[in-house]
C-alpha positions as CSV (number, residue, x, y, z in Angstrom):
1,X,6.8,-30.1,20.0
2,X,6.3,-31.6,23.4
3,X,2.4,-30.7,24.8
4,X,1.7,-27.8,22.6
5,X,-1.8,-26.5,22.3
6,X,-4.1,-23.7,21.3
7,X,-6.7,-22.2,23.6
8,X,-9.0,-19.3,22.4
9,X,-10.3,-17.5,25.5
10,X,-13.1,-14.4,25.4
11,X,-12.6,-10.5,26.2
12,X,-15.1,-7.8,26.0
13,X,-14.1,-5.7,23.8
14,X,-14.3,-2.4,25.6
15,X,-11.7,-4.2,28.2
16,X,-9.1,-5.4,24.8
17,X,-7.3,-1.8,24.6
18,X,-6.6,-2.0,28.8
19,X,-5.6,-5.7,28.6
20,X,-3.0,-4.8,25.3
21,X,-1.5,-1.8,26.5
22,X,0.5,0.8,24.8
23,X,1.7,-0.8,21.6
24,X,0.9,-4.3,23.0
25,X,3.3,-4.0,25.7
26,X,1.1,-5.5,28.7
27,X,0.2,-8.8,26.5
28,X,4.0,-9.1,25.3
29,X,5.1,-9.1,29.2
30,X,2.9,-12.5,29.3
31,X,4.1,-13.9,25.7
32,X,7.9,-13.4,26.9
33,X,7.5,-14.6,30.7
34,X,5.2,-17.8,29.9
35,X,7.0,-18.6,26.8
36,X,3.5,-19.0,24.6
37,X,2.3,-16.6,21.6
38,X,-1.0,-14.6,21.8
39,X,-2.9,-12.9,18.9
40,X,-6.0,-11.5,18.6
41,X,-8.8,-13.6,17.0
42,X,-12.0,-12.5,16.3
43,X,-12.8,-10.4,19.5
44,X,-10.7,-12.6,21.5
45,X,-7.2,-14.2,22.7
46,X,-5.5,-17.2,21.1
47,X,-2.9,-18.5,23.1
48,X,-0.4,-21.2,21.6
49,X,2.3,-22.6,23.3
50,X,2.9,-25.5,26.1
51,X,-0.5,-26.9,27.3
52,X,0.5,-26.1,31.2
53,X,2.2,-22.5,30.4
54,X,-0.9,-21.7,28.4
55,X,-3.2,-22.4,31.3
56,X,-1.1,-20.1,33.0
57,X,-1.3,-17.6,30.2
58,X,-4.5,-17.6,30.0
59,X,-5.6,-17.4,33.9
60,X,-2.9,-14.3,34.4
61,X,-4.6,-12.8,31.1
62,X,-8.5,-13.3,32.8
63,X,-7.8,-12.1,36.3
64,X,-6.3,-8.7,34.4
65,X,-9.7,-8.7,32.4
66,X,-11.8,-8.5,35.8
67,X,-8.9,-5.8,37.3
68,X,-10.5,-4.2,34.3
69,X,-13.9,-4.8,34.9
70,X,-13.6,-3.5,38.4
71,X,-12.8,0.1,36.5
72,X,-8.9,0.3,36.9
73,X,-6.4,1.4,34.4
74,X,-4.0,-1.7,33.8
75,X,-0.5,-0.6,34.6
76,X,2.9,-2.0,34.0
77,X,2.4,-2.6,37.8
78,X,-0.3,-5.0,37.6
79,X,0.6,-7.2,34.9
80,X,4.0,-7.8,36.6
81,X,2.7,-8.8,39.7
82,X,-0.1,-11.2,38.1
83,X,2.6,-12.7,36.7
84,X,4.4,-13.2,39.6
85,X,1.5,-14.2,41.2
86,X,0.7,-16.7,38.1
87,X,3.9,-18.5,38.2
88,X,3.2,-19.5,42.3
89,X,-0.3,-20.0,41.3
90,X,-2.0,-17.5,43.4
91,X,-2.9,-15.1,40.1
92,X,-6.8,-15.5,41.8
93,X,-5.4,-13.6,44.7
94,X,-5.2,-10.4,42.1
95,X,-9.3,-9.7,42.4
96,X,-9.5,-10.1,46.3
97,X,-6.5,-7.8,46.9
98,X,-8.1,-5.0,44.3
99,X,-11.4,-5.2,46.7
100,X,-10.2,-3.7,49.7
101,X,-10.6,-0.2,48.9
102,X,-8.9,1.8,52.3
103,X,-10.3,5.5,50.8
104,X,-10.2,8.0,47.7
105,X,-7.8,10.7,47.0
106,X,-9.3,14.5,46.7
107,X,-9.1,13.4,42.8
108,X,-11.5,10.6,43.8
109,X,-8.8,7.7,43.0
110,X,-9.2,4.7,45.1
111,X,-6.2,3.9,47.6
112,X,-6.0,0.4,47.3
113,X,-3.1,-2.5,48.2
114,X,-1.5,-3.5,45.4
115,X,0.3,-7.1,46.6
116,X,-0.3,-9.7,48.7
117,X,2.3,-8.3,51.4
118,X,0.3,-5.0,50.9
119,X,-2.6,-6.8,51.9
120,X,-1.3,-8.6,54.9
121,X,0.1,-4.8,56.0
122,X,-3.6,-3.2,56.2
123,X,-5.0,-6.0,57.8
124,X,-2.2,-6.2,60.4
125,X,-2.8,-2.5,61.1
126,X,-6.7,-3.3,61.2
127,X,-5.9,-6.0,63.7
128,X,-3.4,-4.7,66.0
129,X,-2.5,-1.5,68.1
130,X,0.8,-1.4,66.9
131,X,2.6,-2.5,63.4
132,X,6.2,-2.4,62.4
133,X,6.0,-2.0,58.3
134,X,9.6,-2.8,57.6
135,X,10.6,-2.9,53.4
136,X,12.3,-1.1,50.7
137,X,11.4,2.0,49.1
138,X,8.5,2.4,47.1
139,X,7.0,-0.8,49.1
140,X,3.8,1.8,50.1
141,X,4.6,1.9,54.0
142,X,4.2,5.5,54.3
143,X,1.4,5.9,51.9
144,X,-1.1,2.9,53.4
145,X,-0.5,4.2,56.5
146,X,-1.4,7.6,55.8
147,X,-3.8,6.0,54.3
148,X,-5.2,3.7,57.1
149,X,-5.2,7.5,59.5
150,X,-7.0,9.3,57.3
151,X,-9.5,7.0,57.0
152,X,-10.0,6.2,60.6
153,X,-9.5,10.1,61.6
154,X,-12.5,10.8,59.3
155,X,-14.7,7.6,60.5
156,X,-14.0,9.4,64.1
157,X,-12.5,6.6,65.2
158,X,-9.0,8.3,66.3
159,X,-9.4,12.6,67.8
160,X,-6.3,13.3,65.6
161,X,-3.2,12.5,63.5
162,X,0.2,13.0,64.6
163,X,3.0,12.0,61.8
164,X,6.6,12.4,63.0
165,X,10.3,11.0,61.8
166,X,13.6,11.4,63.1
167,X,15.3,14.9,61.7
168,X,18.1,13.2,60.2
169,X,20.2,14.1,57.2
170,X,20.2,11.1,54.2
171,X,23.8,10.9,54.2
172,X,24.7,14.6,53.9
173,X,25.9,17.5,56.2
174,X,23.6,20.0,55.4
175,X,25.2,22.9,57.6
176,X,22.8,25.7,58.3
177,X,19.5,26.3,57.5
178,X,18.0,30.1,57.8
179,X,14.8,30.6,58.6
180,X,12.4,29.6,62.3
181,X,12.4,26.1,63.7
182,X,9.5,24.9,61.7
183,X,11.3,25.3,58.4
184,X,14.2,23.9,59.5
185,X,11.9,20.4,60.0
186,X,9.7,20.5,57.3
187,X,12.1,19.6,55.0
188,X,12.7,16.2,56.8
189,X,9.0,16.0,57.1
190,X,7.6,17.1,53.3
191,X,7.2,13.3,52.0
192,X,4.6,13.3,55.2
193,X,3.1,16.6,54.1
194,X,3.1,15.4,50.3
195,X,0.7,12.0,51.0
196,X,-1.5,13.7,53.6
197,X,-2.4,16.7,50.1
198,X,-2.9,13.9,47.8
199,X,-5.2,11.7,50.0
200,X,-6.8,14.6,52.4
201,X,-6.6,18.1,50.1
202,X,-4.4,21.1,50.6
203,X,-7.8,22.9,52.6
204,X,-8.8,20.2,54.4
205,X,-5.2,19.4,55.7
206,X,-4.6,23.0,56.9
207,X,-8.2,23.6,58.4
208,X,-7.6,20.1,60.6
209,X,-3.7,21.7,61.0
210,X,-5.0,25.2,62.4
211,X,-7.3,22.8,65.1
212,X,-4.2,21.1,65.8
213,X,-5.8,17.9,64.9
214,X,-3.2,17.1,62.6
215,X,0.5,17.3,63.5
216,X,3.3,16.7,61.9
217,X,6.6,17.3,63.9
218,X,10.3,15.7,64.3
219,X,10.3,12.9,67.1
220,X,12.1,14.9,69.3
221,X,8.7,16.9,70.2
222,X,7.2,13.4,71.3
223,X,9.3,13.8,74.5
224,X,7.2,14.1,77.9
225,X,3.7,13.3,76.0
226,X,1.2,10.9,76.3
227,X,-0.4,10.2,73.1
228,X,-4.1,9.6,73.6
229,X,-7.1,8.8,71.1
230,X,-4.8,9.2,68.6
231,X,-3.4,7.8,65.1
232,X,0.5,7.9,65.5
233,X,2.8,7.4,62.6
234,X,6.5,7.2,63.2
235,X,8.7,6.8,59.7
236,X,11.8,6.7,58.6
237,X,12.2,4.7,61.8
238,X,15.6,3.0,61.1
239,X,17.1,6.5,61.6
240,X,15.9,6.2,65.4
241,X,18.4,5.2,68.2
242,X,16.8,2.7,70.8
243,X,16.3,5.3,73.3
244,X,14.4,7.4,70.8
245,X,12.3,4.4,69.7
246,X,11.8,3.5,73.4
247,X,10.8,7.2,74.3
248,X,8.2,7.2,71.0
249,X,6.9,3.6,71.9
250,X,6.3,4.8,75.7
251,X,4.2,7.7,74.3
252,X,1.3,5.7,73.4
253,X,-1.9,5.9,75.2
254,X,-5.5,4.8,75.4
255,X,-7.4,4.5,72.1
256,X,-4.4,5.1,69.8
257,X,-2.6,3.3,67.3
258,X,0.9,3.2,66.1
259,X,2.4,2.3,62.8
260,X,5.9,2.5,62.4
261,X,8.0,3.0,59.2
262,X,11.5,1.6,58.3
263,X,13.7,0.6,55.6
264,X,17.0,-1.2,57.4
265,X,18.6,-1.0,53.8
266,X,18.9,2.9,54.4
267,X,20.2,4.1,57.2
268,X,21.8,7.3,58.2
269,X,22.6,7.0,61.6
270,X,26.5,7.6,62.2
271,X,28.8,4.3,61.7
272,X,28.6,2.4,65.0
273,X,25.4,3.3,65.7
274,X,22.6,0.8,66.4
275,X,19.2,1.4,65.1
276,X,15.9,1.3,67.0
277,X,14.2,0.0,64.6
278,X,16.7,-3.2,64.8
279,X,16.8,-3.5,68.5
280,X,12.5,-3.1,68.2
281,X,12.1,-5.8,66.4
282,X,14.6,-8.4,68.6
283,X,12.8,-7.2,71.7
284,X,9.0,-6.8,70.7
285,X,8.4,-9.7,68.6
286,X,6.7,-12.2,71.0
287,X,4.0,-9.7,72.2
288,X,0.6,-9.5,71.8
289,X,-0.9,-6.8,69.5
290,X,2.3,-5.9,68.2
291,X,2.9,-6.9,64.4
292,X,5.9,-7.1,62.2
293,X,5.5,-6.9,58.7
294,X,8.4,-7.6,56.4
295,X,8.0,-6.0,52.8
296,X,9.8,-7.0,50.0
297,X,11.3,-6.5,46.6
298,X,8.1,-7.9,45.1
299,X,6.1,-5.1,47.1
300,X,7.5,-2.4,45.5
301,X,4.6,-0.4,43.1
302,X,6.4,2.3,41.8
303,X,8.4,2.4,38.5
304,X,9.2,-1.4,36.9
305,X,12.6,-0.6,37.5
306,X,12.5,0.6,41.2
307,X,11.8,-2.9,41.5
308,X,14.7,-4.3,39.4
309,X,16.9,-1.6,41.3
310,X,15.5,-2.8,45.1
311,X,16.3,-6.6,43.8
312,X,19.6,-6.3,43.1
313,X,20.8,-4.5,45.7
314,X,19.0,-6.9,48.5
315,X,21.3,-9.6,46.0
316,X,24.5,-7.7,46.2
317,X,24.1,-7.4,50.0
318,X,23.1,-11.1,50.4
319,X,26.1,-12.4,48.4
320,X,27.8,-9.6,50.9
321,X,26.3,-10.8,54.2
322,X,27.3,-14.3,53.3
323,X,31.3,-13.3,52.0
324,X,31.7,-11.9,55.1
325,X,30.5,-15.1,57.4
326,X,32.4,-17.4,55.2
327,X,35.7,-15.1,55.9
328,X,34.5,-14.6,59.7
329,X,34.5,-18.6,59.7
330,X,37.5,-19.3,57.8
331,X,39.3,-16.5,60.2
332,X,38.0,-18.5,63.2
333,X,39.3,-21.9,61.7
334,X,43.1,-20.7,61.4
């Protein structure tokens, strides 16, 4: 059998039940992708199989052992990404990502990027006074971000937090909603609300929410502000019109920063209407301190088949996008 070999590689063995996984699942993900066959051997890995794909194997398998080392919990999560990582080479890239550490939860878990576009996110938003996080769900926009303001709210970097989105339905006519103005938004706003308890705490939150130095409001209250010494977060951003996203943009002012939030996939503006988040990115993209980070598919750190589901749709809308320029063409030809 062309190039086959055997390589024997060593794992501590209080790291062998995070590397396995739940009924060997994590180290059958590697057999299956890389094409080789690993078993346990005396306190350590044999891995058989083509001399180049067992290299492979075996560096994937290592780089999970010092994820494990560092203290995390190997998820389905990690072992898919190191192996996308190991098939472009760039499995080494796994360590350095784990050791930015942004801040803990209240629980005391470490919010950390989990890809390389991750990465390249949190530094653009270290770097720059404004950043454009543009990617499918579950790609972490929100959550970094929130992430990112916390952190720099309680380093006293920024005075206060101010999260808004657009108060726009997701593709239903909701009708009426009893009740005063502020709980007729804070159902648009609860995904906000939701990060800022898991990151900041239930008592923190409200204490800085009584002070008014954290506020979370539709986009329509940013109207006739200026937004100084402050960390600004604008999401759901594709469901802004480009007046709306010129009025928000115009808000800012000295010592603030802005991240803004949008999936272009998801839209619920009415047909016809362009987005802001669209025309943003045509008009803003040569200037200084303004970034543009494009999330994908292979950013997405939720649920294994989130991942699967984003994919295929940005397919199915490719193989759309490019049906509809070949019958624009051929239309143009007749």
């Amino acid at each position: 059998m062309k190039g086959r070999t055997e390589l024997l590689i060593e794992i501590p063995a209080e790291h062998m039940r995070n590397i396995f996984g739940l009924y060997d699942s994590h180290i059958k993900k590697i057999e299956d992708d890389f094409h080789v066959s690993i078993a346990d051997r005396d306190g350590g890995l044999k891995i058989i199989g083509e001399e180049d794909k067992v290299k492979k194997a075996a560096s994937v398998t290592m780089q999970l052992v010092e994820l494990s080392k560092r203290g995390n919990i190997i998820q389905d999560q990690n072992v898919d990404y190191a192996i996308t990582l190991g098939m472009e080479d760039k499995e080494k890239e796994l360590v350095e990502i784990d050791k930015d550490c942004i801040c803990h939860t209240v629980s005391g878990k470490p919010v950390k990027p989990k890809t390389l576009g991750q990465k390249q996110y949190v530094d653009a938003i270290r770097d720059n006074m404004i950043v454009f996080g543009l990617g499918p769900a579950g790609t972490g926009k929100t959550y970094l971000a929130m992430a990112m303001a916390i952190t720099a709210f309680k380093n006293e970097e920024v005075g206060r937090i101010i999260l808004t989105r657009p108060a726009i339905e997701a593709g239903e006519k909701l009708g009426f909603l009893p009740g005063d103005l502020q709980s007729k938004v804070d159902p648009y706003l609860r995904p906000l609300y939701d990060a800022l308890y898991q990151i900041m705490g239930a008592e923190s939150f409200n204490k800085n929410m009584e002070k008014g130095l954290i506020e979370v409001a539709p986009l329509a209250y940013m109207r006739g502000r200026t937004l100084d010494n402050a960390y600004i977060i604008l999401d759901e951003a594709q469901n802004t019109t480009p007046a709306q996203m010129k009025m928000f943009l115009t808000r800012i002012g000295f010592g603030s920063k802005v991240v803004v939030t949008g999936d272009a996939s998801q839209k619920d503006l009415a047909p016809g209407t362009r987005s802001g988040l669209d025309v943003a990115a045509r008009v803003l993209g040569k200037i200084d301190d303004i970034a543009f980070c494009n999330l994908t598919s292979k950013d997405v750190v939720r649920h294994p088949l989130v991942q699967k589901i984003v994919k295929a749709y940005e397919d199915y809308e490719a193989k759309e996008k490019n049906h509809k320029s070949r019958d624009t063409g051929n239309g143009r030809r007749k």
